[in-house]
OpenMM code with the backbone's topology and positions (N, CA, C; nanometers):
from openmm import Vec3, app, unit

residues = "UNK UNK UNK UNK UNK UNK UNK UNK UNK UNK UNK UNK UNK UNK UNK UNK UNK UNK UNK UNK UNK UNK UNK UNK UNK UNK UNK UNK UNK UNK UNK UNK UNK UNK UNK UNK UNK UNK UNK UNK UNK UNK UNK UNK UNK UNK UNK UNK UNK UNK UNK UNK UNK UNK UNK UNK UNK UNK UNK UNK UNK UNK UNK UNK UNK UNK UNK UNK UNK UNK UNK UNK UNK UNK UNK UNK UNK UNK UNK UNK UNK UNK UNK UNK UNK UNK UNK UNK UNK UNK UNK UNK UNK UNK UNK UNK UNK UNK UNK UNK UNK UNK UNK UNK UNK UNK UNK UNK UNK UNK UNK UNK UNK UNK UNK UNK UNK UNK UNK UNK UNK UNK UNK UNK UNK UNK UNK UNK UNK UNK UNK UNK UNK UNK UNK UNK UNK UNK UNK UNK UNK UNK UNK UNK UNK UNK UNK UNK UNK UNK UNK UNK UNK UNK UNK UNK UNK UNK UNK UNK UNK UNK UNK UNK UNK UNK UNK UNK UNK UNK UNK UNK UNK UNK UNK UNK UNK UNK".split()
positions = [
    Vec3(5.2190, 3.4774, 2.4776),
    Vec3(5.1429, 3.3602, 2.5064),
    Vec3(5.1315, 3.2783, 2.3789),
    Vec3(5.1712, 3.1666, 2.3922),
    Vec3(5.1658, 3.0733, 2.2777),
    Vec3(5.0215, 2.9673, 2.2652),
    Vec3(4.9521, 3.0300, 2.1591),
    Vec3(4.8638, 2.9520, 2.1132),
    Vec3(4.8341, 2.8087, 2.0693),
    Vec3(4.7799, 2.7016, 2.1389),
    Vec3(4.7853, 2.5605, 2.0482),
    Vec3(4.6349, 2.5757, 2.0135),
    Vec3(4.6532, 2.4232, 1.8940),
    Vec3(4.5445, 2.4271, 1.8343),
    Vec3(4.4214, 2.2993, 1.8881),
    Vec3(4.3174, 2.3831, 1.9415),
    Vec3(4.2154, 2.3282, 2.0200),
    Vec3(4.1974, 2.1816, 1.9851),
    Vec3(4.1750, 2.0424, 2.0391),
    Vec3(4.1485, 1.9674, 1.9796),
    Vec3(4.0105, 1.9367, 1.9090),
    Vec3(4.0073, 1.8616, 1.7898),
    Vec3(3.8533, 1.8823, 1.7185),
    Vec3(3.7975, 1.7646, 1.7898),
    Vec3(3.6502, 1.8292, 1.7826),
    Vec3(3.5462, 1.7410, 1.8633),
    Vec3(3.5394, 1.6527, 1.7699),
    Vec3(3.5058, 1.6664, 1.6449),
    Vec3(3.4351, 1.5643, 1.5586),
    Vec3(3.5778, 1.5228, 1.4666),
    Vec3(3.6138, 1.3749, 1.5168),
    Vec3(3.7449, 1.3738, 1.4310),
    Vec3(3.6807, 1.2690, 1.3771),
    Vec3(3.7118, 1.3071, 1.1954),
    Vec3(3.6558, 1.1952, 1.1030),
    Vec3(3.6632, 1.0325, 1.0999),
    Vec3(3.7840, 1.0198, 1.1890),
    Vec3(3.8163, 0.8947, 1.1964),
    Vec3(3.6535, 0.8111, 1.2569),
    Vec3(3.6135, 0.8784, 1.3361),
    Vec3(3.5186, 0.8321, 1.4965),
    Vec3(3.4025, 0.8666, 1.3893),
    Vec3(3.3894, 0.9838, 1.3245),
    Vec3(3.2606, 0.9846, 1.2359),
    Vec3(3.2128, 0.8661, 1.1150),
    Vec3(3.0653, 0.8108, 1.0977),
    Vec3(3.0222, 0.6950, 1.0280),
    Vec3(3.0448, 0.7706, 0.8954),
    Vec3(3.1002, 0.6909, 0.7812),
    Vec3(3.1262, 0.7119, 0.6477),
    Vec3(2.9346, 0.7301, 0.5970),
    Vec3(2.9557, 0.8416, 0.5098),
    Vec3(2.8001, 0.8485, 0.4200),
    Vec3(2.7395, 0.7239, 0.3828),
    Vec3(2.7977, 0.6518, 0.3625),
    Vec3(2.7002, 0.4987, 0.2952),
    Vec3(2.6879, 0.4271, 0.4388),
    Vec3(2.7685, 0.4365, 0.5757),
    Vec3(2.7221, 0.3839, 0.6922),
    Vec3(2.5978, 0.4767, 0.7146),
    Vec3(2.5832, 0.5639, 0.7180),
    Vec3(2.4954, 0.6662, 0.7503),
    Vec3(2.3792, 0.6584, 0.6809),
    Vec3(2.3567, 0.6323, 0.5191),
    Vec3(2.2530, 0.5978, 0.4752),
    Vec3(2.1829, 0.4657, 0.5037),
    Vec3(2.2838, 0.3788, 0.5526),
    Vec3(2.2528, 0.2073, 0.5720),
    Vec3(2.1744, 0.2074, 0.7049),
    Vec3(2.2101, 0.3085, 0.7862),
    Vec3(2.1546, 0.3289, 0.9231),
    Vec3(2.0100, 0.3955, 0.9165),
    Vec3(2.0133, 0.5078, 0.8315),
    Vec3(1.8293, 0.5574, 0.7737),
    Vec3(1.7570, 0.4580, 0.7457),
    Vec3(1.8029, 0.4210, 0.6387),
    Vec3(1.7154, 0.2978, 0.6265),
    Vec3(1.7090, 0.1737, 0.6675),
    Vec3(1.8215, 0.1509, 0.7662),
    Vec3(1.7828, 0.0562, 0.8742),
    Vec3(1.6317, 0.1033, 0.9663),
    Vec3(1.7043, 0.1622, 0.9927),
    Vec3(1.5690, 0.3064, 1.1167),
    Vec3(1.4090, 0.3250, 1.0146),
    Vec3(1.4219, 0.2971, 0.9220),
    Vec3(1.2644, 0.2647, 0.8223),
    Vec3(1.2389, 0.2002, 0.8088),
    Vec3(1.3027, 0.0864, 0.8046),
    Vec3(1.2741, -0.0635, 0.8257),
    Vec3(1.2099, -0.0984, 0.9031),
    Vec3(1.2774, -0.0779, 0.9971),
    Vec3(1.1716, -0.1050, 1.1231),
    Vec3(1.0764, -0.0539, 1.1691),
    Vec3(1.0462, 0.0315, 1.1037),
    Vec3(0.8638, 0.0927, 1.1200),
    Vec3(0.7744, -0.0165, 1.0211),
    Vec3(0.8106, -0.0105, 0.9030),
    Vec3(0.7396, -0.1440, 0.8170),
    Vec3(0.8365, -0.1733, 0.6956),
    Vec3(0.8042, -0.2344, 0.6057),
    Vec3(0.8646, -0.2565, 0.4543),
    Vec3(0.8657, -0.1506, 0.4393),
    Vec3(0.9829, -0.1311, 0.3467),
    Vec3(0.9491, -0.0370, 0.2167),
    Vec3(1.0236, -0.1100, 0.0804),
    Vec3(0.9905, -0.0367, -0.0026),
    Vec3(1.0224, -0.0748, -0.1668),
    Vec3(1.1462, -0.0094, -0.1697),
    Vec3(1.2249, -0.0523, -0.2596),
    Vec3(1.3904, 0.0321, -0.2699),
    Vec3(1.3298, 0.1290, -0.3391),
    Vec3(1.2227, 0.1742, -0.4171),
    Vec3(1.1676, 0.3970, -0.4578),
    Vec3(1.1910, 0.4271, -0.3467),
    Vec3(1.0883, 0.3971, -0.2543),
    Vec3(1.0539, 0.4615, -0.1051),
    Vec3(1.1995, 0.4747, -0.0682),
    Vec3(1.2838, 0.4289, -0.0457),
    Vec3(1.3869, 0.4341, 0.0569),
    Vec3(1.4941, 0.5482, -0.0132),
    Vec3(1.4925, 0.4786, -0.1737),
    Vec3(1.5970, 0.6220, -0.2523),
    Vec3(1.5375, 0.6862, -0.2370),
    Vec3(1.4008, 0.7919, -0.2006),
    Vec3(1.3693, 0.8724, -0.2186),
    Vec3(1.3831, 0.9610, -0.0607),
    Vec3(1.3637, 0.8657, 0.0342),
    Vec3(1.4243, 0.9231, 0.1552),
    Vec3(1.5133, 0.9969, 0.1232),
    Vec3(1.6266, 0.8666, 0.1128),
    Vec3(1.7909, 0.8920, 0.0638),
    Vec3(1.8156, 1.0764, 0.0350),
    Vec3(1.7608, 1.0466, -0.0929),
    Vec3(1.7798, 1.1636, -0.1761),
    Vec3(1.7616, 1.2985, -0.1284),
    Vec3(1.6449, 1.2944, -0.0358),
    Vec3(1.5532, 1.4258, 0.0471),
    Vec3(1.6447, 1.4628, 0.1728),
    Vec3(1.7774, 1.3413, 0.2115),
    Vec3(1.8411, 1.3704, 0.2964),
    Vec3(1.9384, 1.3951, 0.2093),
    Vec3(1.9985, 1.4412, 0.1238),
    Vec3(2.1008, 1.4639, 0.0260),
    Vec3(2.2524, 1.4358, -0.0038),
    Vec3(2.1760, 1.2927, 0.0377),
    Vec3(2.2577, 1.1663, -0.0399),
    Vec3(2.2968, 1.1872, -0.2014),
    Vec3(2.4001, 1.1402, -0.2521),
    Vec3(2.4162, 1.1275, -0.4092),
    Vec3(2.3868, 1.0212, -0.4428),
    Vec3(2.3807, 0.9727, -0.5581),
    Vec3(2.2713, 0.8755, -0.6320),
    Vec3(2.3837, 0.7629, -0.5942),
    Vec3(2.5232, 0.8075, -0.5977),
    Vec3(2.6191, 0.6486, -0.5985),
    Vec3(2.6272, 0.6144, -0.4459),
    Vec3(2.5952, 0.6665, -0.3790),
    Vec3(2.5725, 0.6424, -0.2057),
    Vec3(2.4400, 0.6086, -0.1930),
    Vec3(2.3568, 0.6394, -0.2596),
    Vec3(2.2058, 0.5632, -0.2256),
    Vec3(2.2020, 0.4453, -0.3289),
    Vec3(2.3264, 0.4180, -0.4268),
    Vec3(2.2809, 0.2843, -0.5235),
    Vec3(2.3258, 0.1782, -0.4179),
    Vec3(2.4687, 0.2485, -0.3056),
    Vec3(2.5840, 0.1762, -0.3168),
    Vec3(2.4689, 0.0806, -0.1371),
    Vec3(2.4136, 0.1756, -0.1169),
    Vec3(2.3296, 0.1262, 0.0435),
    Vec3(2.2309, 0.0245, 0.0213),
    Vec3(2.1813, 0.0860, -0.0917),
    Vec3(2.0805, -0.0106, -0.1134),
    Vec3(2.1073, -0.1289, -0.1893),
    Vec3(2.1570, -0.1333, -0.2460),
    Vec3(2.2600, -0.2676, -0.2940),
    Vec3(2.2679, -0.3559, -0.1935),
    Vec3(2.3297, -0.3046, -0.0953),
    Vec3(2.3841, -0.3731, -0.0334),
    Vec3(2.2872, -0.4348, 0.0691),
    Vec3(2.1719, -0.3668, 0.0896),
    Vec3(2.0737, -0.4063, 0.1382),
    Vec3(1.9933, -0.5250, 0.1050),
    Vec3(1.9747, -0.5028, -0.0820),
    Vec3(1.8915, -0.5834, -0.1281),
    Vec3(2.0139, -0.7387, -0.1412),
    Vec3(2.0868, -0.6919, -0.0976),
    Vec3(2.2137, -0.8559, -0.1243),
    Vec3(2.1941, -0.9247, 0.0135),
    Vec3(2.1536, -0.8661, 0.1370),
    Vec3(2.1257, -0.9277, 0.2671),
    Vec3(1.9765, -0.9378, 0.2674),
    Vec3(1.9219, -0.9121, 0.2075),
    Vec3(1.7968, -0.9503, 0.1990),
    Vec3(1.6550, -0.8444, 0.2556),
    Vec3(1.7266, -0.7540, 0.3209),
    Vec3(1.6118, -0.6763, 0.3885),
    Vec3(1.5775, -0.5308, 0.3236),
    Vec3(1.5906, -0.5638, 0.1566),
    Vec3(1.4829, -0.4821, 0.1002),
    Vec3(1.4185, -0.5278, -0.0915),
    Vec3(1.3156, -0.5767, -0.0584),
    Vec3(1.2476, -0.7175, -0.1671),
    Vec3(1.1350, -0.6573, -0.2443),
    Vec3(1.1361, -0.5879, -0.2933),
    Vec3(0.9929, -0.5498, -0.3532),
    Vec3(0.9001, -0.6445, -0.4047),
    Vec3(0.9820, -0.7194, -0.4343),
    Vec3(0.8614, -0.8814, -0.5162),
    Vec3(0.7618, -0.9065, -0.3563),
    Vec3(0.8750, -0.9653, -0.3140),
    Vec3(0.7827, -0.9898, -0.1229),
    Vec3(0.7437, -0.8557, -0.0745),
    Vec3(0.7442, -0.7256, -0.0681),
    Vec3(0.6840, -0.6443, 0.0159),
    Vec3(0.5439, -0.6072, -0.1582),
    Vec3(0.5613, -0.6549, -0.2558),
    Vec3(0.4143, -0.6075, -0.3223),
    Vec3(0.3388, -0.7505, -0.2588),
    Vec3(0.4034, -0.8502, -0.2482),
    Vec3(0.2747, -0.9560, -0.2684),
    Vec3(0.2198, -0.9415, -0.0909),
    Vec3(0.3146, -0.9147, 0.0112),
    Vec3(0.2509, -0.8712, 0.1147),
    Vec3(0.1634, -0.7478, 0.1380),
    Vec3(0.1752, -0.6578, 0.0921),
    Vec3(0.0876, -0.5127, 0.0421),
    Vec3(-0.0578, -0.5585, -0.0090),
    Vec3(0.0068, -0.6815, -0.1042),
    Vec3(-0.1383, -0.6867, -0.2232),
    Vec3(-0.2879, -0.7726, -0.0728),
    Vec3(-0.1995, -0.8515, -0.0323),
    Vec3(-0.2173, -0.9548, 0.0942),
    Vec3(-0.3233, -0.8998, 0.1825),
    Vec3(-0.2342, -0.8202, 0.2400),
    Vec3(-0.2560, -0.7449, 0.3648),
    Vec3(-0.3909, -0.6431, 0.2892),
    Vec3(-0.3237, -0.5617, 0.2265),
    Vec3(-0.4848, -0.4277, 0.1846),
    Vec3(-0.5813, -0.5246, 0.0947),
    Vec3(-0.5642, -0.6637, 0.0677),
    Vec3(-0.7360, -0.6787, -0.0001),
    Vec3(-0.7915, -0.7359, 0.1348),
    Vec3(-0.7208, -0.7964, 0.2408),
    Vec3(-0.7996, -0.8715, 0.3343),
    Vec3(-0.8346, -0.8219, 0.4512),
    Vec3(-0.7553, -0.6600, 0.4729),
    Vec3(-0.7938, -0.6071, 0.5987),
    Vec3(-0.8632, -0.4677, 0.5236),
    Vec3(-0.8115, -0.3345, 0.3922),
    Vec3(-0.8744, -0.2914, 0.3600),
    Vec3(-0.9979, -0.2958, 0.2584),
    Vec3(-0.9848, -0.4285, 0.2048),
    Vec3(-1.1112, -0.5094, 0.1343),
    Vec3(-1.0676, -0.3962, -0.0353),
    Vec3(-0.9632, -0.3534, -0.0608),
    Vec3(-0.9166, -0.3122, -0.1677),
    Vec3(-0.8794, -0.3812, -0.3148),
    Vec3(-0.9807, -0.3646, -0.4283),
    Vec3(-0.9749, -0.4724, -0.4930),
    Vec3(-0.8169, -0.4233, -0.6176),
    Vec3(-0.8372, -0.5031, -0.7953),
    Vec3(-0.7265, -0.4654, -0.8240),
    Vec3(-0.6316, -0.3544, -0.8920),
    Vec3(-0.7293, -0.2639, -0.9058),
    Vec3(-0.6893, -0.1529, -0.9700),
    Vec3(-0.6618, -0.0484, -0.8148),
    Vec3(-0.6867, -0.0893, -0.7521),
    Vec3(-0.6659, 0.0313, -0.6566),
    Vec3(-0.5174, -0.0226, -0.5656),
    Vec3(-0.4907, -0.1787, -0.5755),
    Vec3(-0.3637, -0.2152, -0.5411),
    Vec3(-0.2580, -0.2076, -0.6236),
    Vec3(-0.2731, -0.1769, -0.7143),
    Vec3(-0.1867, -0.1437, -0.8918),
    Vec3(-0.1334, -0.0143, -0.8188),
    Vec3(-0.2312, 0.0699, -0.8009),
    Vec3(-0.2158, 0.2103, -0.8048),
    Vec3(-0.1695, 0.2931, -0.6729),
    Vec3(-0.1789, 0.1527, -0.5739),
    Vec3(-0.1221, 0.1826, -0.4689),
    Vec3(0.0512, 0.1763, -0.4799),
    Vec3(0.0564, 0.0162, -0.5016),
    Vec3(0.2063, -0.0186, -0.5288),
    Vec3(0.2826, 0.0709, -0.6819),
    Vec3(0.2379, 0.1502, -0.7192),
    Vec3(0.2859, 0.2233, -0.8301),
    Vec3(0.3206, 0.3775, -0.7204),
    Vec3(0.2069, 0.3878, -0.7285),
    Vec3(0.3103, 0.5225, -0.5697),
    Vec3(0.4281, 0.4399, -0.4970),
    Vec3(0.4135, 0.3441, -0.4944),
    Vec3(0.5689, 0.3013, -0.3938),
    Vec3(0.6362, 0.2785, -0.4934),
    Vec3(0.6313, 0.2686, -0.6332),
    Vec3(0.7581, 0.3186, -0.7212),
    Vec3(0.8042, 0.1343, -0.7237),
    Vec3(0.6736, 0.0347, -0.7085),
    Vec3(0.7412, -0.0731, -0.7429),
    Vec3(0.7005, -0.1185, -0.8977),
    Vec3(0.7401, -0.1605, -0.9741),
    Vec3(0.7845, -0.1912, -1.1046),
    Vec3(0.6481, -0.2755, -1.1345),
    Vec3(0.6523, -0.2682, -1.2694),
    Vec3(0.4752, -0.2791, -1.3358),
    Vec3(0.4939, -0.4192, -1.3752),
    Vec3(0.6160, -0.4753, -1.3861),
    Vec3(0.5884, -0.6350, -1.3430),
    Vec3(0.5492, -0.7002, -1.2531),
    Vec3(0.6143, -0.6537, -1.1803),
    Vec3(0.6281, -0.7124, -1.0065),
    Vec3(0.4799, -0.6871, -0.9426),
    Vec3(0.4629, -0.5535, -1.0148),
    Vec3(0.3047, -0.5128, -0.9736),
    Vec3(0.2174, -0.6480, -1.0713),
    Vec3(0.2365, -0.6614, -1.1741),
    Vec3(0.1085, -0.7752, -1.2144),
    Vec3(0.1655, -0.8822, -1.1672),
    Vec3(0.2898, -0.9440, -1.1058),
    Vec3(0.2789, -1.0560, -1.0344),
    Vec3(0.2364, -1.0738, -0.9250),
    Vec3(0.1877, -0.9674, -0.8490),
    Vec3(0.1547, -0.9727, -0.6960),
    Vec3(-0.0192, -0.9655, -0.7417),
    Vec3(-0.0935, -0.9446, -0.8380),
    Vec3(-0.1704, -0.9514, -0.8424),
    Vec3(-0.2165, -1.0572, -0.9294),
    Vec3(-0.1560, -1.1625, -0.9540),
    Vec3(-0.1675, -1.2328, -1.0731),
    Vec3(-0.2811, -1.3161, -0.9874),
    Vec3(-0.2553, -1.3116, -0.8242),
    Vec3(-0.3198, -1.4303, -0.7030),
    Vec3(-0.4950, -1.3711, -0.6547),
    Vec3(-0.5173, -1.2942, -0.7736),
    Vec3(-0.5947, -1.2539, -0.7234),
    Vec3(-0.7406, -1.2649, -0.8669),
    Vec3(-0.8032, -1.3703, -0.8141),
    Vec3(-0.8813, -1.3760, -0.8805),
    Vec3(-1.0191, -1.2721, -0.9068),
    Vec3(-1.0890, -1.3201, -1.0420),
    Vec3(-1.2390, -1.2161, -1.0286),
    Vec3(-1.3176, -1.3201, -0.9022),
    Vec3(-1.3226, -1.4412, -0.9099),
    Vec3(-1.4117, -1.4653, -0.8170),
    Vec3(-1.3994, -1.4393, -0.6679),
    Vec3(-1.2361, -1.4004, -0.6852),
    Vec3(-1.1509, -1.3712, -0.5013),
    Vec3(-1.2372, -1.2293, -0.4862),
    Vec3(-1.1949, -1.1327, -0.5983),
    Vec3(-1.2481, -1.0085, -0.5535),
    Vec3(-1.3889, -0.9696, -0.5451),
    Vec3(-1.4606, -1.0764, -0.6479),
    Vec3(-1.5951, -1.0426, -0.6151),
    Vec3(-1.6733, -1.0739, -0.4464),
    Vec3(-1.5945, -1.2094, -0.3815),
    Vec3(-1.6454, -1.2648, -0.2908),
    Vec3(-1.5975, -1.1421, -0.1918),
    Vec3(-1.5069, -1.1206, -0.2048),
    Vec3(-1.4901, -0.9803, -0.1120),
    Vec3(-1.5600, -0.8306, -0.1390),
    Vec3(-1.5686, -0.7752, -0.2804),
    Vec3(-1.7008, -0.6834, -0.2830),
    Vec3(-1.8168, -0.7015, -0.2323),
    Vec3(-1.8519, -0.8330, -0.2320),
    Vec3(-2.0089, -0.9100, -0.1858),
    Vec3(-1.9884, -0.8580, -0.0034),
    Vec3(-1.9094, -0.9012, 0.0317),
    Vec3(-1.8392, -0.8902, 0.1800),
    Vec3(-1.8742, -0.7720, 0.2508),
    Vec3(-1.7903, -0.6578, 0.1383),
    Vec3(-1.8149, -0.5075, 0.2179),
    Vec3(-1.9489, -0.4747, 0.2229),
    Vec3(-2.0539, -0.4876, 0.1012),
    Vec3(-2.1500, -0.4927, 0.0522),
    Vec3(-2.2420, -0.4754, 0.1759),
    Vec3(-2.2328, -0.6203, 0.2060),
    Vec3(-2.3360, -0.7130, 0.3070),
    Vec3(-2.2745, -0.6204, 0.4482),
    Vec3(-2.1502, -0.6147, 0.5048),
    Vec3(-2.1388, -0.5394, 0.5939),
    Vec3(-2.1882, -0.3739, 0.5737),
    Vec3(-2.1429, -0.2989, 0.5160),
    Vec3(-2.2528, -0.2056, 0.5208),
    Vec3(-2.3616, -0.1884, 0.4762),
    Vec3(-2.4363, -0.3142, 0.4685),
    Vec3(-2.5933, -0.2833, 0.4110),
    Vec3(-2.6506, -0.2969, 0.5344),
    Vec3(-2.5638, -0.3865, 0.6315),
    Vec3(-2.6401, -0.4418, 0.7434),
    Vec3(-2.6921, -0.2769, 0.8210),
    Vec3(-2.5877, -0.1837, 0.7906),
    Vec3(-2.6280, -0.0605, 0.8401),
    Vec3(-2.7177, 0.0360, 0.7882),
    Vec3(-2.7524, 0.0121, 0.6638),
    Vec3(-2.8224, 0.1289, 0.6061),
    Vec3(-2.9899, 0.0709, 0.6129),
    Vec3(-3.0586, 0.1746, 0.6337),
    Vec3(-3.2024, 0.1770, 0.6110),
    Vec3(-3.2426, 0.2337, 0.5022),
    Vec3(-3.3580, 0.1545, 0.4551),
    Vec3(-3.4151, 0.2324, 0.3282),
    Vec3(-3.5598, 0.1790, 0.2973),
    Vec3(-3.6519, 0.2586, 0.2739),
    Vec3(-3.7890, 0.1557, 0.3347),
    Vec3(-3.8684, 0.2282, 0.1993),
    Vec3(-3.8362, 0.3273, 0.1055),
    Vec3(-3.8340, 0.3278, -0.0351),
    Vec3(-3.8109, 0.3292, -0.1584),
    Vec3(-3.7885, 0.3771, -0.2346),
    Vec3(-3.7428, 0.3389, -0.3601),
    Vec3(-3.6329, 0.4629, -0.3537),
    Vec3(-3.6585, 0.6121, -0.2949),
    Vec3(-3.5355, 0.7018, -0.3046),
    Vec3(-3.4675, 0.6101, -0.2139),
    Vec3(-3.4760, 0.6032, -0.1177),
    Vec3(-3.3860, 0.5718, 0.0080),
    Vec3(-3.3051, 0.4293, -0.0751),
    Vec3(-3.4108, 0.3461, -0.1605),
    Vec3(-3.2958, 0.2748, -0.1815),
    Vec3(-3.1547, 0.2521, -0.2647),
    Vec3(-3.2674, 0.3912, -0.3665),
    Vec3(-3.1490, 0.4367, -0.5217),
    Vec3(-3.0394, 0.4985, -0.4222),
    Vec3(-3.0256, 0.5522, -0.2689),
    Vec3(-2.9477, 0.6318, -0.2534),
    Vec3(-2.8094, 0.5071, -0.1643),
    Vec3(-2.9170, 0.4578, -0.1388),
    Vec3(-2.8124, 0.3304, -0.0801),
    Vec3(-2.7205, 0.2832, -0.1746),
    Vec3(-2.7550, 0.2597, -0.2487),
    Vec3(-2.6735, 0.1695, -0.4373),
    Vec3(-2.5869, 0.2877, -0.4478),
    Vec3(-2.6242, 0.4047, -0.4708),
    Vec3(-2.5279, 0.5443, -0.5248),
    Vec3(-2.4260, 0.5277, -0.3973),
    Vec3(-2.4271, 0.5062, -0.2455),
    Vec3(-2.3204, 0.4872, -0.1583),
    Vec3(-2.2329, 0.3784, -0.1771),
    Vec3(-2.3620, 0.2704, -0.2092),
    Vec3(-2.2684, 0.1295, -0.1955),
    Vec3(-2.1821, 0.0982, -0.3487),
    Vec3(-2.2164, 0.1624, -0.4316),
    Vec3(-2.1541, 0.1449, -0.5764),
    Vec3(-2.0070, 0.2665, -0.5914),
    Vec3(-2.0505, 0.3422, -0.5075),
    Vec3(-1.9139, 0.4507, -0.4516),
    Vec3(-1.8280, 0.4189, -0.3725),
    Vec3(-1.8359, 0.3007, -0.2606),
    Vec3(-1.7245, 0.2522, -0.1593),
    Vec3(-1.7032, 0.1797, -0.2253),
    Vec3(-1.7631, 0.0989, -0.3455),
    Vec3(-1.6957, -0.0083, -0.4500),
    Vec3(-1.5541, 0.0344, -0.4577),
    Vec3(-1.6223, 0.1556, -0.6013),
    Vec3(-1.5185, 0.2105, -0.6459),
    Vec3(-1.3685, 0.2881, -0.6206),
    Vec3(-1.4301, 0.3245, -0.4726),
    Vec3(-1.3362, 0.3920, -0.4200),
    Vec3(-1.2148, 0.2694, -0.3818),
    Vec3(-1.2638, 0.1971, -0.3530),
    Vec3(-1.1539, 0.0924, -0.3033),
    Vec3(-1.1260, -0.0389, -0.4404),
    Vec3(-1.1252, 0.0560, -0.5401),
    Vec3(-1.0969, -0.0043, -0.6623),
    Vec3(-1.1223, -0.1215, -0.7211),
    Vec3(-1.2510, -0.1015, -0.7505),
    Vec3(-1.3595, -0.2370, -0.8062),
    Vec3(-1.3956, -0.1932, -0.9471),
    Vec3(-1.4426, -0.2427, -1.0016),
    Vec3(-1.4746, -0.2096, -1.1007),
    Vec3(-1.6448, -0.1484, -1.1214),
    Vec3(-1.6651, -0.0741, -1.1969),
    Vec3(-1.8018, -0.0290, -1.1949),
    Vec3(-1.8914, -0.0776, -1.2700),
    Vec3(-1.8709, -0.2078, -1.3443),
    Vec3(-1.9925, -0.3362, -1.3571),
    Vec3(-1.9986, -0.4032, -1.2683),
    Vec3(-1.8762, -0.4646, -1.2396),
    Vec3(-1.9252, -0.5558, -1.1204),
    Vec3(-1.9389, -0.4861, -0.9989),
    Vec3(-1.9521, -0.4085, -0.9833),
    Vec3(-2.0414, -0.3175, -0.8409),
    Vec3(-2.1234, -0.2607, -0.8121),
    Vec3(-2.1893, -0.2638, -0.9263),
    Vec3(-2.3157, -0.2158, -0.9652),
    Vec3(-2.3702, -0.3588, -0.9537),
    Vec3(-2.3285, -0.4652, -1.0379),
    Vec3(-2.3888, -0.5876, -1.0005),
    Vec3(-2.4044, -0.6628, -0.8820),
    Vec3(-2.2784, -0.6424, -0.8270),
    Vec3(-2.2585, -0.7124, -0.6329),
    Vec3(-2.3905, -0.6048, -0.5754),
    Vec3(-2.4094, -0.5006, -0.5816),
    Vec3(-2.4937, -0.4004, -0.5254),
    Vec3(-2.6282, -0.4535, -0.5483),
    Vec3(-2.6659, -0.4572, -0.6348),
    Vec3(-2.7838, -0.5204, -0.7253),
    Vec3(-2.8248, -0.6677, -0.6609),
    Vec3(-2.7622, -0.7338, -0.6485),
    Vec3(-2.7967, -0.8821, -0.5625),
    Vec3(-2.8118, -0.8726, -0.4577),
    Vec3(-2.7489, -0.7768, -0.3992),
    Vec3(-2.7325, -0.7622, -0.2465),
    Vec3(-2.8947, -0.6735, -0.2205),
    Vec3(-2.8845, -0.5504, -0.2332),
    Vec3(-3.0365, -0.5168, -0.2475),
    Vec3(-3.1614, -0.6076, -0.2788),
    Vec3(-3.1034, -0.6417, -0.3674),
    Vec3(-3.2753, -0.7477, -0.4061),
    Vec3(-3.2689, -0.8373, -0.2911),
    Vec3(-3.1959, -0.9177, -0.2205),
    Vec3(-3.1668, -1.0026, -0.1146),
    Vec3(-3.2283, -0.9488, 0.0347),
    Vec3(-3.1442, -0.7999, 0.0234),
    Vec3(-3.1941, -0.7316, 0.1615),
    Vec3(-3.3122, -0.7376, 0.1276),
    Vec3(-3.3803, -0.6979, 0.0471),
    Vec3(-3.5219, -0.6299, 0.0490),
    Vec3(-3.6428, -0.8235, 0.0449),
    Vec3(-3.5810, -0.8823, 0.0252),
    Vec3(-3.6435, -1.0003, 0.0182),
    Vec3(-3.6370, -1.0461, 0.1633),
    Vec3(-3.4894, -1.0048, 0.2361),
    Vec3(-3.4903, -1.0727, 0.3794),
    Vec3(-3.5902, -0.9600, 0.4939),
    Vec3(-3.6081, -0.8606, 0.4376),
    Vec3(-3.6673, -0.7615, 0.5099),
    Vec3(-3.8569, -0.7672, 0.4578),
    Vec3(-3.8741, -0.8526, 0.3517),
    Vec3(-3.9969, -0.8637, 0.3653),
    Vec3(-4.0825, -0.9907, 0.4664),
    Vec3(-3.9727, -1.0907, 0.4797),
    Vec3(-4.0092, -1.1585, 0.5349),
    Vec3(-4.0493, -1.1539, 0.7129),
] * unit.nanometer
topology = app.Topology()
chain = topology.addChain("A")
for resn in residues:
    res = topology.addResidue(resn, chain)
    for name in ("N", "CA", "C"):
        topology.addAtom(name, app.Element.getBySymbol(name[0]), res)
């Protein structure tokens, strides 16, 4: 009985070349949201891509336009001070985990003034004060120790949040005597 040789399922011709294949990942991430060209080499890499197949994708990406780090920090910076009320050290430190570049990072924040971020500390402030009760002097030191902690946490600075805190209290407690 004469043996032939089975035909192959996967004939290379019909298979996508590695740099089609990486262009297609990060097509497929794209479209969940932005990312920064770190984020995407770092996919790349975790799928074990070589560095000249993840330069050669993303290249080619950033030449059609659909991967911008200048435009995805200043939309980042945009988007998290006005929906997470995140001031500028905590958007630094955000866009530095996405591995975007410490220029690009102080140009996306260059739009962001002290009086922008204070009017928005004042903001969160007043929205959660509207919730807290405090009808003495502990209850109110403990309010300031919360409200001077969601400052910080969302990267304010700890004079001026201690100060936004400070106006805001004396205010509540003036609108609550009346």
């Amino acid at each position: 009985m004469t043996s032939f040789p089975l035909p192959s399922t996967s004939d290379p011709a019909d298979s996508p070349s590695r740099d089609e294949q990486a262009r297609a990942i990060c097509l497929r991430l794209l479209t969940v949201r932005a990312r920064t060209r770190a984020e995407l080499a770092t996919k790349l890499a975790t799928r074990g891509f070589a560095e000249e197949e993840i330069a050669r994708s993303l290249d080619r990406l950033t030449d059609v336009g659909l991967i911008d780090d200048e435009d995805f920090a200043e939309q980042w910076v945009r988007s998290r001070q006005v929906n997470a009320g995140k001031g500028r050290r905590a958007l630094a430190a955000e866009l530095r985990t996405k591995g975007v570049d410490k220029e690009i990072i102080e140009d996306a924040l260059s739009g962001i003034d002290a009086d922008t971020e204070r009017t928005r500390a004042e903001q969160l402030v007043a929205d959660r004060l509207r919730r807290e009760k405090f009808d003495d002097d502990a209850a109110e030191a403990k309010v300031m120790r919360r409200l001077v902690g969601m400052l910080a946490r969302r990267g304010y600075g700890q004079s001026m949040a201690l100060d936004v805190v400070k106006v805001a209290l004396a205010g509540e407690r003036e609108r609550r005597r009346v």
